[in-house]
N, C-alpha and C positions, 0 to 999 in steps of 0.2 A: 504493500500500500504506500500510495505517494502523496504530499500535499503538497499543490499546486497553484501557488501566487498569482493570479493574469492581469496584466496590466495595459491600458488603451488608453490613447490619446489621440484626440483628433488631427493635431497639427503642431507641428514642428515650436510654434506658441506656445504651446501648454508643455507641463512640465511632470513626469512620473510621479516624482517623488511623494508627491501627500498621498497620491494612492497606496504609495509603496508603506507610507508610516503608517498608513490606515491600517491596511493589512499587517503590517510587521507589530501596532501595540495590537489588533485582536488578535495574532497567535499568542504574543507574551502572556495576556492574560487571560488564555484558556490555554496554559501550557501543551502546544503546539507550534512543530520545528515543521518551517516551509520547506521543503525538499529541493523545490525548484521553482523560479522565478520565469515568468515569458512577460515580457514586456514591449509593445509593438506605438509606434505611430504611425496610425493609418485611419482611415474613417469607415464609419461603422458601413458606410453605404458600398464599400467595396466587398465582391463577390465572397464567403466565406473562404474559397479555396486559396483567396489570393491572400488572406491572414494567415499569421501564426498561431491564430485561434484555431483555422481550418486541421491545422499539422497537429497538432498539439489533441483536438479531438480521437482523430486516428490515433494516436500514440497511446489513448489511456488505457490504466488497466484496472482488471476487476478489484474493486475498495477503494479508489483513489480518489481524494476530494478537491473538486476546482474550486478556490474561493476569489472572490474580484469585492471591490469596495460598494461596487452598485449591479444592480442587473443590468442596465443601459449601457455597461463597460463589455456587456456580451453580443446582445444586438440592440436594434433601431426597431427592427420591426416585429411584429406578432410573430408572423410565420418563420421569421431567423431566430427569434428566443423558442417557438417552441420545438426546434427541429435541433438545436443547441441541448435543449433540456434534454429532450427524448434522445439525441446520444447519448449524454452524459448515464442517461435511466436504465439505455439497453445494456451497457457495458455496465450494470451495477456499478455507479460513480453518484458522488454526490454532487452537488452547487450549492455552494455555501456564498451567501450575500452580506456585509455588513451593513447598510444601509438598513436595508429592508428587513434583515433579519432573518434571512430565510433558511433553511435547510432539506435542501430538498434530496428525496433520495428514490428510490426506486417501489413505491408504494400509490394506492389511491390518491388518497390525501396530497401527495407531494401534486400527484398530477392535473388536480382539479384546480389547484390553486395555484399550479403554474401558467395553465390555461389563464383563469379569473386575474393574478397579478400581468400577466401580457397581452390580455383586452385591455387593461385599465391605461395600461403604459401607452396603447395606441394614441386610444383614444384621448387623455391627457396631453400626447404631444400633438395631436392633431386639433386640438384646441388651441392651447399656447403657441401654434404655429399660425393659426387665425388671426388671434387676438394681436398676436408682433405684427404681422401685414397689416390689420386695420389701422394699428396704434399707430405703424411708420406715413401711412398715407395718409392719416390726419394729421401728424406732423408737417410732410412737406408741403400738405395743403395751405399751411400758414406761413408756408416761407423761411421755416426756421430751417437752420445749419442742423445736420447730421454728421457723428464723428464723435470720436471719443472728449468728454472733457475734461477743461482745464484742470481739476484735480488729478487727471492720472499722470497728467506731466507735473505734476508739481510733488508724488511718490517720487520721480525720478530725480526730482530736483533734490528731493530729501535725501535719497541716497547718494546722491554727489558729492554732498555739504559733507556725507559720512564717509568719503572713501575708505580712508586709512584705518578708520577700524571696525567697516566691513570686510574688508583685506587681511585687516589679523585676527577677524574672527576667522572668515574662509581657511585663511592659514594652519589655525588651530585644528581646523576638524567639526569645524560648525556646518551645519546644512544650511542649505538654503531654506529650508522650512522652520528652521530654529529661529537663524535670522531675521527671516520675514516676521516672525513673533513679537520679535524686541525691537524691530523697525514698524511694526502696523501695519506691513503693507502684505500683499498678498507672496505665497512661494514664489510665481511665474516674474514678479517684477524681480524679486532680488538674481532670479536664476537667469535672466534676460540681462541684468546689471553685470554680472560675474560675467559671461559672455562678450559680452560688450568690452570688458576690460581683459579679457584672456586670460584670465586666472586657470 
């Protein structure tokens, strides 16, 4: 039996890591050792075979538990989470979610409610995917500017003011998600900052 960390990001912007400490404090404290980590950037809307997620299904063996920080780190759609699930069900494997809380395993129960959690997830993104179109067209309706604002450049201004000892933190062995802690600003700015200066 193996436990199996997965990890997804959509874009080269986004950053693993909180995923990765999500998962890495729930093993700590339900004393559980990851086995193995897959960690990919690519978007959920690409074919499953062309993921690591696709490989990685084929790979698994009977007992082995996939755990991810959310379900939506597996698929996008109904029909990819429940064709994801029902691998993981045929090959007795579990899906373990921290988010949501789930534990799904190869039983009724797991499967109604995977069903019932990946309607919801549809149907929730296809709302919120509504509501952002209507909201942006009544924006430009009025002529306002679209773009990120003035506060996100002014994290960045914050971390400028700080170089030298965001540098000896980095130095030390600080993450980026530490950092971003004791700076207020999000993982992805400080991990974008580090970059930016080559560390």
């Amino acid at each position: 039996m193996a436990v199996i960390g997965y990890i997804r990001v959509s874009s080269n912007k986004q950053t693993c890591e909180h995923q990765h400490f999500e998962i890495g404090q729930f093993a700590e404290h339900n004393n559980i050792n990851i086995d193995r980590w897959v960690e990919e950037t690519i978007t959920s809307r690409k074919p499953l075979n062309k993921r690591q997620l696709g490989q990685l299904l084929n790979e698994l063996q009977d007992g082995d538990i996939l755990i991810a920080a959310e379900i939506s780190r597996l698929g996008r759609s109904l029909l990819e989470v429940m064709h994801i699930l029902e691998t993981c069900l045929n090959k007795n494997c579990q899906v373990w979610t921290i988010k949501e809380n789930y534990r799904l395993g190869n039983d009724i129960q797991s499967k109604v409610m995977a069903f019932a959690f990946g309607l919801s997830a549809e149907i929730e993104r296809n709302l919120i995917s509504q509501r952002t179109k209507a909201s942006l067209e009544s924006i430009r309706a009025t002529g306002k500017r679209l773009g990120r604002p003035f506060s996100a450049q002014s994290k960045k201004l914050k971390l400028s003011r700080n170089t030298k000892k965001i540098k000896n933190w980095f130095e030390s062995g600080f993450t980026c998600y530490r950092i971003a802690k004791m700076m207020s600003v999000s993982p992805s700015t400080v991990s974008n900052f580090v970059k930016r200066k080559g560390w």
